[in-house]
C-alpha positions in Angstrom: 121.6 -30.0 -97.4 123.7 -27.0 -97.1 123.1 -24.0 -94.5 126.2 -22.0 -95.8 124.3 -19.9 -98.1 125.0 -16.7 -96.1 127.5 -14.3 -94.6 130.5 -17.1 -93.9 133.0 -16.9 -90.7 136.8 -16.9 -90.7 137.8 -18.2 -87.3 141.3 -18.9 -88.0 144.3 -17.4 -85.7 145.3 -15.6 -88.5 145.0 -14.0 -91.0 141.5 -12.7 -89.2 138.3 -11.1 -90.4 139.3 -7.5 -91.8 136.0 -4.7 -91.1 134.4 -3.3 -93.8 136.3 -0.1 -92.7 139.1 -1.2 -93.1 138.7 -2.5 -97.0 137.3 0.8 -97.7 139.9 2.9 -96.6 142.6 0.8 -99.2 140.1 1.5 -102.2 142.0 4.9 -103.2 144.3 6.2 -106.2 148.1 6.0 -104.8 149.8 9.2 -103.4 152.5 11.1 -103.4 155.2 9.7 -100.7 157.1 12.4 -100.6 154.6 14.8 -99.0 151.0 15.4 -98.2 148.3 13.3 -96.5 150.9 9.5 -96.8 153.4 11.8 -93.6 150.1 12.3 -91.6 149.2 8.5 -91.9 152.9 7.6 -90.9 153.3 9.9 -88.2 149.7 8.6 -86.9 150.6 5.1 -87.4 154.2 5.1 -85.6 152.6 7.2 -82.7 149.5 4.9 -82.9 151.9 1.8 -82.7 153.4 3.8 -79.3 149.6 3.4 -78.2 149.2 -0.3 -78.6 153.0 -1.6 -77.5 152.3 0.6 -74.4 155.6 2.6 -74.7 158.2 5.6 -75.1 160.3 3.6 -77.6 160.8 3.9 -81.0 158.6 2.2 -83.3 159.3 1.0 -87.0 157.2 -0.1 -89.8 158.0 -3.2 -92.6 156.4 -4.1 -95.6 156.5 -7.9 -94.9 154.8 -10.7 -92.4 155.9 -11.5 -88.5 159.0 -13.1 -90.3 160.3 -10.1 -91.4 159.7 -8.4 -87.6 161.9 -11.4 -86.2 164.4 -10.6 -88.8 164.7 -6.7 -87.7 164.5 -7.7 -83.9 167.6 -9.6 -84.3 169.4 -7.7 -87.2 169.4 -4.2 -85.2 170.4 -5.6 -81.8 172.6 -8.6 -81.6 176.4 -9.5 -83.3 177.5 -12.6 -85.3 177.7 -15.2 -82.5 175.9 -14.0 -79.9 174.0 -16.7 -77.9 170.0 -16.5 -77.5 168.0 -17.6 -75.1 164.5 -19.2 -76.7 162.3 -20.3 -74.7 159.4 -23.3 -75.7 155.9 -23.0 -75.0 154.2 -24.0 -78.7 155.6 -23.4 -82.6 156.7 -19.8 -83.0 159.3 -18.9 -80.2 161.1 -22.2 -81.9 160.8 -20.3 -85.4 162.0 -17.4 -83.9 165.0 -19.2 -83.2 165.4 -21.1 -86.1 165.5 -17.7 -87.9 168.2 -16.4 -85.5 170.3 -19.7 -86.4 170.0 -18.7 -89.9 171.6 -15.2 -88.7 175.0 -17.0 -87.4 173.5 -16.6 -84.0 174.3 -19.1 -80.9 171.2 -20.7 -80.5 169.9 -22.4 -77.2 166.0 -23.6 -76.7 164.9 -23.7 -73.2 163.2 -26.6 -72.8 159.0 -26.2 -72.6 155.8 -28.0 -73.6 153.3 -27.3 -75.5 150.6 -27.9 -72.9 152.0 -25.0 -70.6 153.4 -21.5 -70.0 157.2 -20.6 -69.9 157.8 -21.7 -66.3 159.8 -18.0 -64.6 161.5 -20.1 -62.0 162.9 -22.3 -65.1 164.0 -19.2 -67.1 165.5 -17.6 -63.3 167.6 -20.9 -62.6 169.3 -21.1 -66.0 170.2 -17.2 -66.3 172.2 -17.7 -62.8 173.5 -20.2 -64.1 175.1 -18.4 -67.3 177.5 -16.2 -64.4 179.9 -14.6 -67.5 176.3 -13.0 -69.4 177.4 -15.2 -72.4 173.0 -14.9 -73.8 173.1 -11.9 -75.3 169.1 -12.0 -75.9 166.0 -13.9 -74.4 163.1 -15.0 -76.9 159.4 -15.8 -76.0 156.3 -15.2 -77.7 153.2 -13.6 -75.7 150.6 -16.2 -77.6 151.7 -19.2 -79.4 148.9 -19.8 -81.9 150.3 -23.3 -82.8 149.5 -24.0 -78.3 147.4 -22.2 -77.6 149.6 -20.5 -74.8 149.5 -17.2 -72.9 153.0 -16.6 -71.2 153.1 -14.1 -68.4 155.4 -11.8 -69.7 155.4 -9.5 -66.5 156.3 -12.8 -64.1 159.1 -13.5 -66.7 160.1 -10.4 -66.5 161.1 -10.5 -62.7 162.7 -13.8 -63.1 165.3 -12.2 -65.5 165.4 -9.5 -62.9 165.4 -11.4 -60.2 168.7 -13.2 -61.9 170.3 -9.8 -62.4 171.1 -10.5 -66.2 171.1 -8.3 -68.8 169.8 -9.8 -71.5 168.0 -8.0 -73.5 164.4 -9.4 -73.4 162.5 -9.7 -76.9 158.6 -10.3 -77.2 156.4 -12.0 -79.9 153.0 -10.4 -79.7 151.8 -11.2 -82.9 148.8 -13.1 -81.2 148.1 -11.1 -78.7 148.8 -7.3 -79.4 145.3 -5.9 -79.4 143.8 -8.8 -77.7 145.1 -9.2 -74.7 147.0 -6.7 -71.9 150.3 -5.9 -73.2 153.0 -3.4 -71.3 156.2 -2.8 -73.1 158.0 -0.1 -70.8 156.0 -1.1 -67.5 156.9 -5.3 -67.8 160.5 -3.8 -68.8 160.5 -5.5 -72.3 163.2 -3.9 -74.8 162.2 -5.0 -78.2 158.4 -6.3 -79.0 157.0 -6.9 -82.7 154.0 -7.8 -83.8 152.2 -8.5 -87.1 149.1 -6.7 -89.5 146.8 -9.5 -89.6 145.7 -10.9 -86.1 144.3 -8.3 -83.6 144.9 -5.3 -85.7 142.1 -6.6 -88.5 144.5 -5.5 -91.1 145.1 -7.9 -94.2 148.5 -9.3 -94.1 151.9 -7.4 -95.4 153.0 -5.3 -92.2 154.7 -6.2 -89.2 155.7 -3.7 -86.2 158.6 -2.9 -84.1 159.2 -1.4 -81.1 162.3 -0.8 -79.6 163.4 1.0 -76.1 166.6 2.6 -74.8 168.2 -0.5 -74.2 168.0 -1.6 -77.3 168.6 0.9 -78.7 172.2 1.3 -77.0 172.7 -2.7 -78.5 172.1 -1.2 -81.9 175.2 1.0 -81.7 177.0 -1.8 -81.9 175.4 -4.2 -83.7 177.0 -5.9 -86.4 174.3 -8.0 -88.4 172.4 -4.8 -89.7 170.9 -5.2 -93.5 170.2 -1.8 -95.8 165.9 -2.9 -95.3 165.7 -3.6 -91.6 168.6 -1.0 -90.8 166.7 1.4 -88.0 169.5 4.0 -88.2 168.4 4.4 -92.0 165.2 4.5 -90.9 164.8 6.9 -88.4 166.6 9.4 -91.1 165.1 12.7 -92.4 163.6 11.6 -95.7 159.8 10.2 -95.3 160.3 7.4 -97.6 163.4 6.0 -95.0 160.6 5.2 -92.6 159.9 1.8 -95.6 163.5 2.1 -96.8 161.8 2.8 -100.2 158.2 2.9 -101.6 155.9 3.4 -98.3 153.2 0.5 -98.7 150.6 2.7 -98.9 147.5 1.5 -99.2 147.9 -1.2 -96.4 149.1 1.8 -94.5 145.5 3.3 -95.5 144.2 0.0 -94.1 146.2 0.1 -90.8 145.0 3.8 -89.7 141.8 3.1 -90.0 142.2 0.1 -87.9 144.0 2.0 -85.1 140.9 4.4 -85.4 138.7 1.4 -84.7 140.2 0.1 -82.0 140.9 3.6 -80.2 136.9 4.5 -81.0 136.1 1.2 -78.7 139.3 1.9 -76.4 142.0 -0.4 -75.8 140.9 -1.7 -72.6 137.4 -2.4 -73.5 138.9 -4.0 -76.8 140.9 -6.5 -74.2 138.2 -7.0 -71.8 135.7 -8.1 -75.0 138.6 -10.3 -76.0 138.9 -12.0 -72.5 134.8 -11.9 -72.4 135.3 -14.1 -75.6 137.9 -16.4 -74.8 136.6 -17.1 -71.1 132.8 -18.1 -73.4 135.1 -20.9 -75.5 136.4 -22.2 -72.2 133.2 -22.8 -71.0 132.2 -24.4 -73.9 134.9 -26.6 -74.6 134.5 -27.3 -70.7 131.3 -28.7 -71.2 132.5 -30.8 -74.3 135.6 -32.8 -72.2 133.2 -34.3 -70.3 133.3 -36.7 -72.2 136.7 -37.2 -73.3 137.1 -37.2 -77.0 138.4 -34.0 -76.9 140.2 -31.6 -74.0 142.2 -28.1 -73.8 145.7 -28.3 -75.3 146.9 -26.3 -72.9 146.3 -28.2 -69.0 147.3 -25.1 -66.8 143.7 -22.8 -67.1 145.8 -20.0 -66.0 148.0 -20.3 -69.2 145.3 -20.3 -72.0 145.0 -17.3 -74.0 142.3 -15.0 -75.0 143.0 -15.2 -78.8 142.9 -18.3 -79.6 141.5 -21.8 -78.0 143.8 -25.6 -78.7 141.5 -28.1 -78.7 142.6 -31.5 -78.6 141.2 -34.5 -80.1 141.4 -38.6 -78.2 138.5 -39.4 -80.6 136.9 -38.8 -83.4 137.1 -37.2 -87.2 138.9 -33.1 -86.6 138.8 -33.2 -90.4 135.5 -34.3 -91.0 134.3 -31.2 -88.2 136.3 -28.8 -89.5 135.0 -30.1 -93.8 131.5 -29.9 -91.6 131.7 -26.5 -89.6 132.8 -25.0 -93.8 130.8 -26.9 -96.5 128.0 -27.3 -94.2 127.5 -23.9 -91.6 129.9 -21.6 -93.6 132.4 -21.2 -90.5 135.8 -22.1 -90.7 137.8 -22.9 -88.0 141.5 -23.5 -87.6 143.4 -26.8 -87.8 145.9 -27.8 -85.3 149.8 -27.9 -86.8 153.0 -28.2 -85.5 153.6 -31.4 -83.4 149.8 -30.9 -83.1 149.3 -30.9 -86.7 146.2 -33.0 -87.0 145.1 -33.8 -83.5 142.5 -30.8 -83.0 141.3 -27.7 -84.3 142.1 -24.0 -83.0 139.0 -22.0 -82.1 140.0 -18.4 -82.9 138.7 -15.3 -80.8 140.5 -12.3 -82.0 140.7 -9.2 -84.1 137.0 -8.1 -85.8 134.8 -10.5 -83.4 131.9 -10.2 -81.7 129.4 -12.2 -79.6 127.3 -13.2 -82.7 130.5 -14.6 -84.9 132.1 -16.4 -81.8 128.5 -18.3 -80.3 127.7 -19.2 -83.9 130.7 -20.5 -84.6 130.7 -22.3 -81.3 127.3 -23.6 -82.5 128.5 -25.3 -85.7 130.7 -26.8 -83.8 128.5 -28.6 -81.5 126.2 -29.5 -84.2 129.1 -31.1 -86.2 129.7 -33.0 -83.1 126.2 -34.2 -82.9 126.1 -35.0 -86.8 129.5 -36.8 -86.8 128.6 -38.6 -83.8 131.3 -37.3 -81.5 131.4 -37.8 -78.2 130.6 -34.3 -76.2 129.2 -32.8 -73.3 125.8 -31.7 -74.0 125.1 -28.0 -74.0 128.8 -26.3 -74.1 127.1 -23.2 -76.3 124.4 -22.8 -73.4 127.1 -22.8 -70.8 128.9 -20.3 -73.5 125.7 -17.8 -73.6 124.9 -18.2 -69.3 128.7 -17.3 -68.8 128.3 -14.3 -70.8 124.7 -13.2 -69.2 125.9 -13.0 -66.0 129.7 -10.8 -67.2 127.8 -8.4 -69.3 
């Protein structure tokens, strides 16, 4: 018996569920790039970009995925050699690094886990320690999809501060931008990026850069520049400089239209529904541990994120739940990977979501528990919809 038949979910971190809107908008005949109505959707999207990073800086635009974003963070800021600060909390600050290796850069991982934040004091106590400003650049990501982590950018922040370094101080918000409070020029962060297909409902093929003064001072002097990622080509007179080329243009298409979504339903109220979302997945899997076959990745409840939930398995079939929640409901939900890879699935609450998509997805997953004989707390979608009835 199947009960797909229907309108199916995709609850994945990533890529996430793109509006209607949004598809629309791409389904036009190409444009000129040289003039016309492609400079009205750049100049929107850079100043839109402004909007969402939360700053003054400069913002930049690449045809390609998060990857790419890492690659032009690094490229326009740092010189062959440089030594980089990453610190661990899940999968992608590590990738970050390993990309920066790649570069000819100095690499050196702060120790973390994957069950908790980036610990300030940690990061504060080795920056004093490095007394001749040998890292050149610190690396964290806001949400690590892979952990399930939400680092508190702000507190990390006054730890470098606090330390008096001068490191320049790189962000990940490809997880998070949209989704959860982000403040580039108030938390003092010099370069952020971000990618097209998480909390900006976009299909995948753009990532974002911002970058402020201080950064932009490093890219005077920067000696790892290539022709694509090269912001001094890109901020020249000629529109098509802005893609260092052919402007993508009909995921550009896609991307305004998304901005005009999420600044129709304000950025705030976009972030509270997101933390009105992920605080309902809490709840539920709350209820579930109680019986212990399955827990939150992530032990500190401080540190979990509003874009995605880790759920960890000590019994039971995750691939039998998550070939359950699919052939059977219609709902997809994310595996676990990394050193994680296997042991649970990732509940995703972000992007194009609403109350209806997360507590039915939440739902299938219950019912697989039941079907699949899983031990669970009883009624975690209840204590899903109460927590939600008494925020609304």
């Amino acid at each position: 018996m199947t009960l797909r038949n229907g309108k199916e979910f995709l609850m994945i971190p990533g890529p996430t569920n793109v509006p209607e809107e949004v598809l629309r908008a791409m389904h036009r005949p190409a444009v000129d790039i040289y003039e016309g109505p492609l400079l009205e959707t750049t100049g929107f999207c850079l100043h839109g970009l402004q909007r969402l990073f939360r700053t003054e800086g400069k913002t930049y635009i690449y045809a390609a995925n998060g990857h790419g974003a890492w690659d032009a963070a690094l490229c326009n800021t740092l010189k062959r050699g440089d030594k980089v600060l990453v610190l661990e909390s899940g999968r992608f600050a590590l990738g970050w690094g390993e990309a920066a290796n790649v570069l000819d850069l100095d690499i050196e991982v702060l120790p973390g886990a994957w069950d908790k934040g980036v610990d300030p004091a940690h990061l504060q106590e080795r920056l004093k320690q490095d007394t001749a400003h040998e890292i050149k650049a610190i690396l964290v990501v806001q949400v690590d999809t892979a952990s399930g982590v939400w680092n508190d950018i702000a507190a990390l922040r006054k730890a470098i501060d606090a330390a008096s370094h001068p490191a320049l101080f790189m962000v990940d918000t490809i997880a998070s931008l949209g989704c959860m409070p982000f403040e580039m020029d108030a938390w003092g962060v010099d370069v952020a990026l971000t990618g097209s297909q998480k909390g900006l409902m976009c299909p995948p093929g753009l990532s974002f850069v911002a970058a402020g003064p201080k950064a932009d001072l490093a890219h005077e002097t920067a000696e790892l520049r290539t022709n694509y990622t090269d912001w001094t080509f890109r901020q020249g007179p000629e529109h098509y400089q802005k893609y260092c080329g052919t402007p993508p243009e009909h995921l550009l298409f896609a991307f305004h239209k998304a901005l005009d979504l999420i600044f129709e339903e304000g950025l705030e109220k976009t972030w509270h529904r997101h933390a009105l979302l992920g605080e309902a997945t809490r709840r539920a899997v709350t209820v579930w541990a109680e019986k212990g076959a399955v827990d939150f990745n992530i032990t500190d409840a401080h540190a979990r994120s509003n874009s995605v939930t880790v759920v960890r398995f000590n019994e039971g079939d995750v691939a039998a739940l998550r070939t359950f929640t699919k052939e059977v409901c219609g709902v997809t939900i994310g595996g676990t990977i990394g050193e994680l890879s296997g042991k649970g699935i990732r509940i995703a609450h972000m992007g194009h979501v609403n109350a209806v998509m997360l507590l039915g997805t939440l739902s299938s997953i219950e019912l697989g528990f039941q079907k699949l004989g899983i031990p669970h707390g009883r009624g975690g979608v209840q204590a899903a919809m109460d927590y939600l009835a008494g925020a609304l």
